[in-house]
N, C-alpha and C positions, 0 to 999 in steps of 0.2 A: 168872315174869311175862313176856307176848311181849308189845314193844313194836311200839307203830303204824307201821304205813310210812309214810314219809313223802310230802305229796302229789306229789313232785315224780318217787317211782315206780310213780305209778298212769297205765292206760291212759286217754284220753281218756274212753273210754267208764262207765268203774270211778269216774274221779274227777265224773263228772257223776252218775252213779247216787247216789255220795255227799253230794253238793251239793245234791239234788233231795230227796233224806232227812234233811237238815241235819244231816247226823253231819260235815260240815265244814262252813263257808261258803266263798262265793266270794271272799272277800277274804284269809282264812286261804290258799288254793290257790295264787290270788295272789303274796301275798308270799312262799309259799316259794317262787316259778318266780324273780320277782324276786332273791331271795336267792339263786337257786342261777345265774341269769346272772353274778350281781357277782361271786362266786366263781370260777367256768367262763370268765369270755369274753373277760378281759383276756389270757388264751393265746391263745383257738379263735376269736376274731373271728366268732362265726357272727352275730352283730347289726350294723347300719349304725344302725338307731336303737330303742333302749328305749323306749316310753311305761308310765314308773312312773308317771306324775302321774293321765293317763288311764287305763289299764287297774281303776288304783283305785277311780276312782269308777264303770267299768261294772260292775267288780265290787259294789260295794257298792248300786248299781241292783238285780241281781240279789238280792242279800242280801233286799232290802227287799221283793220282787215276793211278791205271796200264794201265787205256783204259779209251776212252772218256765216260762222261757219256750219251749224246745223242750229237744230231746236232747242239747245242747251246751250247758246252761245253767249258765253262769259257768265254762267253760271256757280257760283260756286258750290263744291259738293263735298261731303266726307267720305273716305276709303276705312271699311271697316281694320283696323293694323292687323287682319290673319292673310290680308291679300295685296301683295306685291304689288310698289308702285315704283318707277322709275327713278333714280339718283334722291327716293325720299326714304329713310330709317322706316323699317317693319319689321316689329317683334316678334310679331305673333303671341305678344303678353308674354315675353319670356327675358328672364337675365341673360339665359345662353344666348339669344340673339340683339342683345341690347343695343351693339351696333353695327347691325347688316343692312347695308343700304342696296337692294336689288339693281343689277343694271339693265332691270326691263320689266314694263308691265304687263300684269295680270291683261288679259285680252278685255275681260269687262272693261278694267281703268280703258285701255287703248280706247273700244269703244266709247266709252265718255268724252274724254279727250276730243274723239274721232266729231262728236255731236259740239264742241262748244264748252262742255264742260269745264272748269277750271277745279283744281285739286284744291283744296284751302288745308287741310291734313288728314291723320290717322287717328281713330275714332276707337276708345279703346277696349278689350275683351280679358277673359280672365286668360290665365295660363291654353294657349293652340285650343282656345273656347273652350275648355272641358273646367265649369265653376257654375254653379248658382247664384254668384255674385259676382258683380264684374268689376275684380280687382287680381291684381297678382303682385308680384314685386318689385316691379316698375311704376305703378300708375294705381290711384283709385283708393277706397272705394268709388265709383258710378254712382252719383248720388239719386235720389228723384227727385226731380223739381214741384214736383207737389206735396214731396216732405220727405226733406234731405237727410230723415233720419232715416230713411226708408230704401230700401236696393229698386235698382232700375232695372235690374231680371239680366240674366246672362243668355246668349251670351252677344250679341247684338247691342248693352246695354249703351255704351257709346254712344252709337248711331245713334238708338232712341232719344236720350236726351238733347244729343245735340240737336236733334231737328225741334222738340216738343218747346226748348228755350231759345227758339229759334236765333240758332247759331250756325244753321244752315236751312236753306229750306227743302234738300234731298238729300240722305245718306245713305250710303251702301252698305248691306248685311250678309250674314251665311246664315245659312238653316241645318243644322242636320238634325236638330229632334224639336225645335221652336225656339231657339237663337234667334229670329223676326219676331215671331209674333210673341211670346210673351214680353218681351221690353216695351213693345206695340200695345200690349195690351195695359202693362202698369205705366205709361207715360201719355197715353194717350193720342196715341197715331194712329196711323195705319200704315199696312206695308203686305208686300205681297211675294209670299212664297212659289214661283212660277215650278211649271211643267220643268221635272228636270230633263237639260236636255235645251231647253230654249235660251238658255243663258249658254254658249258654248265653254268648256273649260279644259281646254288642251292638255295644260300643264298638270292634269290633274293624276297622280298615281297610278291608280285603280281606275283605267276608263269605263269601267263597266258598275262601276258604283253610282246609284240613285241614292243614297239615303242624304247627301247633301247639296245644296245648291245656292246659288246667289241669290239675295234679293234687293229688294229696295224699302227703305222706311220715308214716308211723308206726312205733310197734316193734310193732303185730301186727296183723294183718285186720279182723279185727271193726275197731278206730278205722278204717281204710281205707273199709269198706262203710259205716259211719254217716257220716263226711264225705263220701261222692261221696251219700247219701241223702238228705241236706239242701240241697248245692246244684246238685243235676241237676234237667230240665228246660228247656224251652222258653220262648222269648223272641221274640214276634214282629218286633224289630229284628233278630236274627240268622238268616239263611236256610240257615245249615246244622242249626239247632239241631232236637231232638227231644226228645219227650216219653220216658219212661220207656218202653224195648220190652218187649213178653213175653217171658222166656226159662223159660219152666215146665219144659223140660226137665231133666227129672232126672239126677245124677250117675251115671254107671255103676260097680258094685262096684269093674271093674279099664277106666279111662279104657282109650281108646289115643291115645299121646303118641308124635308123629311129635320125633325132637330131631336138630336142627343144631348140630356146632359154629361153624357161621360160615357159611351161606345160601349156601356152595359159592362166595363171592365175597371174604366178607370176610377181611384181615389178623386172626389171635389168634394170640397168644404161646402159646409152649408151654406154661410152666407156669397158661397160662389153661386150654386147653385140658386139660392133665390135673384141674385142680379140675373143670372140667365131666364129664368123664367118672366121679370119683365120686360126684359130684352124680345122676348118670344110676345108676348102681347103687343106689342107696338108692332113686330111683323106680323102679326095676324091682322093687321089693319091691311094690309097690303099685299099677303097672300097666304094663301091655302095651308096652312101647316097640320102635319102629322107624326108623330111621337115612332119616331124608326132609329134603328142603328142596322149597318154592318154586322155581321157574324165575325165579333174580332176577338171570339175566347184563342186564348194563347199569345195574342198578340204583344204583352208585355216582354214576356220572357223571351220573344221572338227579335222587338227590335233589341234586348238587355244583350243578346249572341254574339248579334249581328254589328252592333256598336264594337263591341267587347274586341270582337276581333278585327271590327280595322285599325280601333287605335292602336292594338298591340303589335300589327302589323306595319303602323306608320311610325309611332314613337319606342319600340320593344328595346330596340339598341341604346336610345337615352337612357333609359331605365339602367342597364346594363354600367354605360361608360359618365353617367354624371349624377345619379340619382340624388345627392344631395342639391345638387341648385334645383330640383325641380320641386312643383307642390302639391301638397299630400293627396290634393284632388286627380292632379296626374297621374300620379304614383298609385290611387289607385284604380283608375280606369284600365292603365297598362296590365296591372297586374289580375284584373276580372279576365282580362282577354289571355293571358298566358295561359290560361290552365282547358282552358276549349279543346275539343278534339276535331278532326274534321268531318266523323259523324255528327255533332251538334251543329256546326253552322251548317251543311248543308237540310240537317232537321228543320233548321229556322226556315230554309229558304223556302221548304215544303211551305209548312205554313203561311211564311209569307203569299204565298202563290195564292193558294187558298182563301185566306183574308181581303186579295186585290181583288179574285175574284166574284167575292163576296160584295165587295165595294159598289164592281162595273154593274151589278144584279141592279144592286140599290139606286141606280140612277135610270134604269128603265122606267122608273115610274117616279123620279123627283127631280126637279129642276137644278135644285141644289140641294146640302147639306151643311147643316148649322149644328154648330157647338159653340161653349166656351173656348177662349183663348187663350185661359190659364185657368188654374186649378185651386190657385189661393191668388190673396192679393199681399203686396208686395210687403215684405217682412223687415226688422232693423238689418243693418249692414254689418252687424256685427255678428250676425247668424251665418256661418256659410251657407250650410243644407237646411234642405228640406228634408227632418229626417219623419216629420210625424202630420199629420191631416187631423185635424179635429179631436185630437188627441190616440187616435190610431195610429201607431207606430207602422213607416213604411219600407220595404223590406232592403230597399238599395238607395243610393243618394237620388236617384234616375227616376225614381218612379212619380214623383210631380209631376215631369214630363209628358204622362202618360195621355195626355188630353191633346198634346202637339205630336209627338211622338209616333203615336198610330196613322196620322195622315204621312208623316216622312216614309214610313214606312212600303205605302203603296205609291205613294209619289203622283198623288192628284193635286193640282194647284190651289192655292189658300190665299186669298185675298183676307184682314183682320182691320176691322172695322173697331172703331171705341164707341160705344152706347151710350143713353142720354144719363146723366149722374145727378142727385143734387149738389146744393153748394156747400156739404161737408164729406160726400165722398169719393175715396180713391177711384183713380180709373178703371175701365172696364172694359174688356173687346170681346168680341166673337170672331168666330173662326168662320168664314162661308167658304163651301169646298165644293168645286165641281169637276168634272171628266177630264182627263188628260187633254189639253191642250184646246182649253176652255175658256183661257183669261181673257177675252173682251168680251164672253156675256159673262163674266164675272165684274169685269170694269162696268160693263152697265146696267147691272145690279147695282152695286156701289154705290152709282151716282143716285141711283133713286134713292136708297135707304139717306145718303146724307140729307138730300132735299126735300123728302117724304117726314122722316122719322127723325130728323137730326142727329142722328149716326155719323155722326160730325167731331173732329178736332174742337177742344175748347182748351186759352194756353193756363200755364200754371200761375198762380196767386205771386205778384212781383211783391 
């Protein structure tokens, strides 16, 4: 007699199919996510808050609906706590806001909602995401669940584990230098950095700012492509946003995949780099690879400006009127960006221009582009920074980043895939990057590399 799996190891997509065919309810899904939190999270802290009280009753909303509400119906999912969700506490990793509870969501949450989704909580992050580890004075360390002595990578870290201990089976992320994909990469998901722009984000300060954006973390593609398919689209508050592009082009039998280990600029450890280079053998089984980068000299010190001064420009008055509750990783990002002129950030932008169009060059002649999806692997919890690579001392807390960071930078979409590992080690991903508003021949890349090459989720040691 084969017994049932349990909901709590079904993909978002499998456990909504089910739900839609009432061979489960949404309240059954529910309570095992529930249940499998109280077990899991008094170690991995991947929660800042639960809502058992609520998720129950949107679940049993769902239960009661004559037809499902969209593709995500009764779903349960995590809200990364840097983004606003209706009548539930968001910190944004912070004491100052330890009890603000929004009285309206974030347009993604709405769109979730809007598909079926049901909120299960807030997923936590370091201090308004600016840490290498994701903890603050609230919540955490984010443990890994492949060795909980280990950080689950900031600032996404949350959401990673809570999907990889499946405590949900899709969580929501922010990007602004690989807040997705490094937590993706040491827990062993995937998750996808979209076209900024395709996620709309009204409320957002700066509408003219690219260097951050929504994402989603899962254990396989398909969840990935039906959560960016629910909350993509246009919002005429937001002036970068867009409507869904055409990308009709077809996959080629054998791609050509231009691969970097490090965009000829950045700091990777060796033994990153040797996991990349088997990574690169197994897709050379599958298609055409050629050893290219981008012309991206300058581009460190370009996105270090460019950061520098939005934080100082979002958080500058904290600094000023509270500087003691805040932490010393805040305190000092604010304080890189005070000292800027507005000749250097418009310098960045030069560059930056220059480097995207360096990029667009690079895909005349490659289907895609491959890197690593982090730079080292995942370090004790007890380390904030990343301050050294292989024993080379690195010049800012930021420049780890440097492997994720240059893709935010030009704002091409990143799909992060985990590669095949043995059975003693840590996880691993790559970064696969293609053209602005590229992501379903990216999703169907994906699916090959998982079913070709096993570029596949595996969960962590119970």
């Amino acid at each position: 007699m084969t017994s049932q799996p349990s909901p709590c190891d079904l993909t978002a997509t499998t456990l909504a199919r089910a739900i839609a065919r009432r061979e489960l309810s949404a309240r059954e899904a529910v309570d095992a996510h529930l249940a499998r939190i109280a077990r899991e999270d008094a170690e991995l802290w991947a929660f800042v808050t639960v809502d058992a009280e609520g998720v129950r009753r949107a679940a049993d909303v769902c239960d009661a609906a004559p037809a499902p509400f969209g593709p995500l119906h009764g779903v349960p999912v995590a809200i990364k706590d840097l983004t606003d969700t209706a009548g539930l506490t968001t910190t944004y990793g912070s004491v100052l806001f330890r009890d603000h509870v929004p009285a309206q969501d974030d347009l993604v949450v709405e769109r979730l909602r809007r598909a079926g989704a049901v909120v299960i909580g807030k997923t936590n992050t370091p201090e308004f995401g600016f840490g290498a580890v994701c903890t603050n004075r609230l919540c955490g360390p984010t443990r890994n669940p492949f060795d909980k002595a280990l950080t689950s990578g900031g600032s996404s870290g949350g959401s990673a584990v809570a999907v990889a201990s499946r405590m949900v089976p899709l969580a929501h992320g922010t990007d602004f230098g690989g807040s997705v994909r490094t937590p993706a990469s040491f827990c062993d998901v995937a998750s996808i950095r979209p076209t900024p722009g395709r996620i709309a984000s009204p409320r957002r300060p700066l509408g003219w700012d690219m260097l951050a954006t929504h994402g989603f973390l899962a254990r396989d593609v398909e969840d990935l492509e039906l959560a960016l398919s629910v909350c993509a689209g246009r919002d005429a508050r937001d002036p970068l946003s867009i409507d869904v592009p055409s990308d009709d082009r077809s996959l080629a039998d054998r791609p050509r995949i231009a691969v970097t280990p490090d965009f000829g600029v950045a700091t990777v450890a060796r033994e990153v780099r040797a996991r990349f280079e088997k990574a690169c053998e197994a897709l050379a089984r599958i298609a055409d690879l050629a050893p290219s980068s981008p012309d991206c000299g300058g581009a460190i010190e370009t996105f270090r400006t460019l950061r520098a001064a939005h934080i100082a420009n979002s958080y500058g008055d904290l600094l000023k009127t509270r500087r003691a509750e805040l932490t010393p990783t805040v305190i000092w990002n604010i304080e890189a960006g005070a000292k800027l002129s507005a000749e250097d950030y418009l310098n960045a932008e030069r560059r930056r221009t220059a480097i995207y169009r360096s990029f667009r060059e690079l895909f005349t002649r490659a289907d895609f582009l491959v890197a690593p999806a982090a730079s080292v692997f995942p370090w004790p919890n007890e380390i904030s920074d990343v301050t050294a690579i292989d024993g080379a001392p690195l010049e800012t807390p930021i420049d780890y980043l440097a492997i994720t960071f240059i893709v935010s930078l030009v704002g091409f979409p990143v799909l992060t895939l985990p590669t095949r590992r043995g059975v003693n080690e840590m996880p691993f991903g790559i970064q696969i990057i293609a053209p602005p508003g590229c992501e379903s021949r990216l999703f169907a890349f994906g699916r090959t590399l998982e079913n070709k090459l096993g570029f596949a989720h595996r969960r962590p040691p119970t």
